[in-house]
N, C-alpha and C positions, 0 to 999 in steps of 0.2 A: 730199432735202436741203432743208431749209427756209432760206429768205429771208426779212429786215426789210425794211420798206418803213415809210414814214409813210403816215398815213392822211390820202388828199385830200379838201378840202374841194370839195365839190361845187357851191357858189356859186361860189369863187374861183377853183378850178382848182388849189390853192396848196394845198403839204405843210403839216399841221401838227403842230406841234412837241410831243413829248411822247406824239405820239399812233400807234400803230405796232399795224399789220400784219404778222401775221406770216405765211408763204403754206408750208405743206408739200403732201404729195403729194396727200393729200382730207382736210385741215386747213386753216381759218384759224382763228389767232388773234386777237383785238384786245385789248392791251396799252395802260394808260392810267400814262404813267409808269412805275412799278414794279410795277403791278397788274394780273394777267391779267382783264379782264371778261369774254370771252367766246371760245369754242371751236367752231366749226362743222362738224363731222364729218358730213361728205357722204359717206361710207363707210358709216356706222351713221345719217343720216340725224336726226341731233340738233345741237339749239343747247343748251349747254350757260353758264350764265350764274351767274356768279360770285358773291358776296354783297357787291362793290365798285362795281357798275353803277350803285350808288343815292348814289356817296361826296358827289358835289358837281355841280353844275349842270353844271360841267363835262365832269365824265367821262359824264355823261349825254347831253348836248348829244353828242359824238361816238361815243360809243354808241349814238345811234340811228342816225346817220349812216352807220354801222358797218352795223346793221340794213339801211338802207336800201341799199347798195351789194354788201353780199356775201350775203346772205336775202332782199332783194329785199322787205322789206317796209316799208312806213311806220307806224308806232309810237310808242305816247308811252307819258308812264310809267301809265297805267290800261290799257292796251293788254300792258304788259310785265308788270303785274302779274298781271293776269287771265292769261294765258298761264305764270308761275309758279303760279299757286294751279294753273289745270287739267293742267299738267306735258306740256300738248301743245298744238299749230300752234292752234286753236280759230279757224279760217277766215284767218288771216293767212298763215301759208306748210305748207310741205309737211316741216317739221320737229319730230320731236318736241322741248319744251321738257321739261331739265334743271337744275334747281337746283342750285347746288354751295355749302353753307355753308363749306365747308374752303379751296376756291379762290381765294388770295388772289394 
């Protein structure tokens, strides 16, 4: 059964809005408004990342946040891109990276 949750802001402590977690059995999703960004399958051991992660400073800004609390890793956007071009972990985590142009 999966569960919503907002995604906390790790300075504040404090939920933010628009910004959601989603928690299945060896899934997280993170959902930016209306926009799935990113799918973490701990099952099959892949981050799977959307073609919306890049929309606005915004959904970036909690996308990496995102990164940093459920992948455990710290990342910025040359960081996320190199790990899209090589479509795997490339020293940052233990996940392989998947691109999803269709995943919106």
């Amino acid at each position: 059964m999966e569960k919503a949750y907002n995604l906390v802001n790790s300075s504040t402590g404090r939920n933010v809005v628009n910004q959601l977690v989603i928690k299945g059995k060896n899934k997280v999703t993170f959902q930016s408004y209306d926009s799935t960004i990113a799918i973490l399958d701990e099952a099959k051991n892949t981050l799977t990342i959307g073609k919306n992660w890049d929309y606005s400073n915004t959904t970036r800004k909690w996308f990496y946040e995102f990164l940093r609390q459920y992948a455990r890793i710290n990342a910025k956007k040359p960081d996320v891109l190199r790990m899209i071009a090589a479509g795997g972990a490339q020293g940052y985590m233990a996940f392989d990276v998947v691109y999803d142009s269709n995943m919106a």
